[in-house]
C-alpha positions as CSV (number, residue, x, y, z in Angstrom):
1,X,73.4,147.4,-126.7
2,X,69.7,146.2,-126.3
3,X,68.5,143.9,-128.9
4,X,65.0,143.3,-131.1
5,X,63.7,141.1,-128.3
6,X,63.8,144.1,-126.0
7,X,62.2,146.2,-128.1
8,X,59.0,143.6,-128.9
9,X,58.9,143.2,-125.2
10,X,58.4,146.5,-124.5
11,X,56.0,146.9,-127.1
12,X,54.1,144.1,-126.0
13,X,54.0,145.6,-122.6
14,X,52.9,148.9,-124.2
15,X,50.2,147.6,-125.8
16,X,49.0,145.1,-123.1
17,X,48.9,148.6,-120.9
18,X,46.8,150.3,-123.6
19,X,44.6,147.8,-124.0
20,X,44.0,147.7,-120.0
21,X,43.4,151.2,-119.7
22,X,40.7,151.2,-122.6
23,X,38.9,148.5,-121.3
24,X,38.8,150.2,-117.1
25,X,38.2,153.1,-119.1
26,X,34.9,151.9,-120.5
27,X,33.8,149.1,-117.7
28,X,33.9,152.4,-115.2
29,X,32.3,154.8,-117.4
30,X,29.8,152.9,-118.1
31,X,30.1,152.7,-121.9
32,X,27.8,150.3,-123.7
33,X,29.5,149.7,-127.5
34,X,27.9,146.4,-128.4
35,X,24.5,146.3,-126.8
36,X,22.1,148.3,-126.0
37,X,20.3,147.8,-122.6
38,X,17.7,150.8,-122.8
39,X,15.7,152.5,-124.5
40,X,14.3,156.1,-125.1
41,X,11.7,158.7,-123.7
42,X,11.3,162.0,-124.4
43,X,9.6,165.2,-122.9
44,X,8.8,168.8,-123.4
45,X,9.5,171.2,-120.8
46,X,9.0,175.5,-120.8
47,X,12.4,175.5,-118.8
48,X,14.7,173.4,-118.0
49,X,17.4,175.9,-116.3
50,X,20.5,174.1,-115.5
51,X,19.9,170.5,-116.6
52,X,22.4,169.3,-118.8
53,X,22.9,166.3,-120.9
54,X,24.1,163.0,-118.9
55,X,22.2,164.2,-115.4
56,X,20.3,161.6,-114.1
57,X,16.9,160.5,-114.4
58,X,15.2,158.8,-111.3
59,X,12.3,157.1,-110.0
60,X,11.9,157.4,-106.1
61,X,15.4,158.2,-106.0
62,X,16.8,155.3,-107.4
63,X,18.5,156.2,-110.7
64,X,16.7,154.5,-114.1
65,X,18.8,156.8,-116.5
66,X,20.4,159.3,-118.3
67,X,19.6,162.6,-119.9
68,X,21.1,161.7,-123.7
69,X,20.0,164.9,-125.6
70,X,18.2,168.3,-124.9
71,X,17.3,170.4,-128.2
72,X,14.8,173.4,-129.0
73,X,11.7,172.5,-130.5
74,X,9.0,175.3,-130.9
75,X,10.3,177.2,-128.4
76,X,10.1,174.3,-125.8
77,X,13.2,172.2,-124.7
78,X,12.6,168.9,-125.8
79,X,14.8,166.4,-123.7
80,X,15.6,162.6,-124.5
81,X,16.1,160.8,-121.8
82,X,18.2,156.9,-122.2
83,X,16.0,154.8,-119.9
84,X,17.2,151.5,-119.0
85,X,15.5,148.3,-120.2
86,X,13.0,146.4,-117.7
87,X,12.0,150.3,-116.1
88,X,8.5,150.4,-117.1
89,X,6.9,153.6,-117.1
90,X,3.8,154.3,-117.9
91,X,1.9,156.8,-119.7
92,X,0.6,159.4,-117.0
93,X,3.9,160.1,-115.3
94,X,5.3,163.5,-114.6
95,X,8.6,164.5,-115.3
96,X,10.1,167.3,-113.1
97,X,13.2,169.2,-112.8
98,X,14.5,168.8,-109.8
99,X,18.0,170.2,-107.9
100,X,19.7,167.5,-105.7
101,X,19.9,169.9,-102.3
102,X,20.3,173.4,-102.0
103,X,22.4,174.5,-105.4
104,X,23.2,170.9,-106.6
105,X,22.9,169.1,-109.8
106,X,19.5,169.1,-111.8
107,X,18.0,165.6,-112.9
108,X,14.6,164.3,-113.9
109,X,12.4,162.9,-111.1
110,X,9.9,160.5,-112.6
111,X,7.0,160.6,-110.5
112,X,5.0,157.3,-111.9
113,X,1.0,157.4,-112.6
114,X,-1.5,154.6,-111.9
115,X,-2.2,153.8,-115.7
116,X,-1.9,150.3,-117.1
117,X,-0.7,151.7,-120.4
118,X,3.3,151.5,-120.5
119,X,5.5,154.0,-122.8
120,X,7.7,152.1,-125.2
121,X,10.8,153.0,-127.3
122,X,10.3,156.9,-128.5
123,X,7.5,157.1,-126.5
124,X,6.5,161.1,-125.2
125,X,5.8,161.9,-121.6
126,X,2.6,164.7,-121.9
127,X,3.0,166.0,-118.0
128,X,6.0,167.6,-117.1
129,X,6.9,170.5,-114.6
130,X,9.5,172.6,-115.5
131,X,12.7,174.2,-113.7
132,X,12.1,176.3,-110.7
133,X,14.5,179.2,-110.8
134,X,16.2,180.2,-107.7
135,X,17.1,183.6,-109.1
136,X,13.7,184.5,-110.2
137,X,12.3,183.8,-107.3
138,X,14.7,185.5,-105.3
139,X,14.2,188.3,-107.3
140,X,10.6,188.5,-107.3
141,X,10.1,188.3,-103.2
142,X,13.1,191.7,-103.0
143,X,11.6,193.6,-105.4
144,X,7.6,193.0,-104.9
145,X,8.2,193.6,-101.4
């Protein structure tokens, strides 16, 4: 009853859809396939309790980043963080853990230093503070009471 020409039609409009959905899907996600606009920092921290990979990294608030890996290294968590291009960070910031309010998300506060001397691609941050656990401390003011 419905011909070939139906058929294409509605593959074309399949297709077209598709297509649509792939590129919304990476314009909102922020996907970057072809070029890379930032580069990468990394850190050692004793703790790093609750941060996870893709929590954000911030300067003064304003978000500069992304967590992109965390791995174990010598018994400390050694966490890369994707910076974008045009932040410029120099050598003598700290890196903290921090909880956005209460019992929010974890991200990396970059708190910047007043060196001259800038960190480039694969460049190490040396001072960082590590996660401040609620439960331990919760459990520390009970039970030395």
């Amino acid at each position: 009853m419905y011909g070939k020409k139906t058929e294409i039609s509605v593959g074309i409009f399949m297709m077209a859809g598709i297509a649509c959905l792939v590129y919304l899907s990476v314009r909102l996600g922020h996907v970057d396939f072809f070029s890379s606009d930032s580069y990468i920092l990394k850190a050692r921290f004793g703790s790093i309790e609750g941060l996870e990979a893709a929590a954000s990294v911030e300067i003064a608030g304003v978000p500069v980043g992304k967590v992109k890996r965390i791995t174990l290294e010598e018994n400390e968590a050694l966490v890369e963080m994707e910076i974008k291009k045009g932040t410029k960070i120099s050598d003598d910031t700290i890196a903290s853990i921090r909880t956005k309010g209460i019992i929010g998300d974890k991200f990396i506060k970059l708190s910047p230093g007043g060196s001259q001397d800038l960190l480039k691609d694969k460049g190490v941050l040396t001072d960082t503070e590590s996660a401040i656990s609620l439960e331990e401390l919760v459990s520390k003011y009970i039970f030395n009471k």
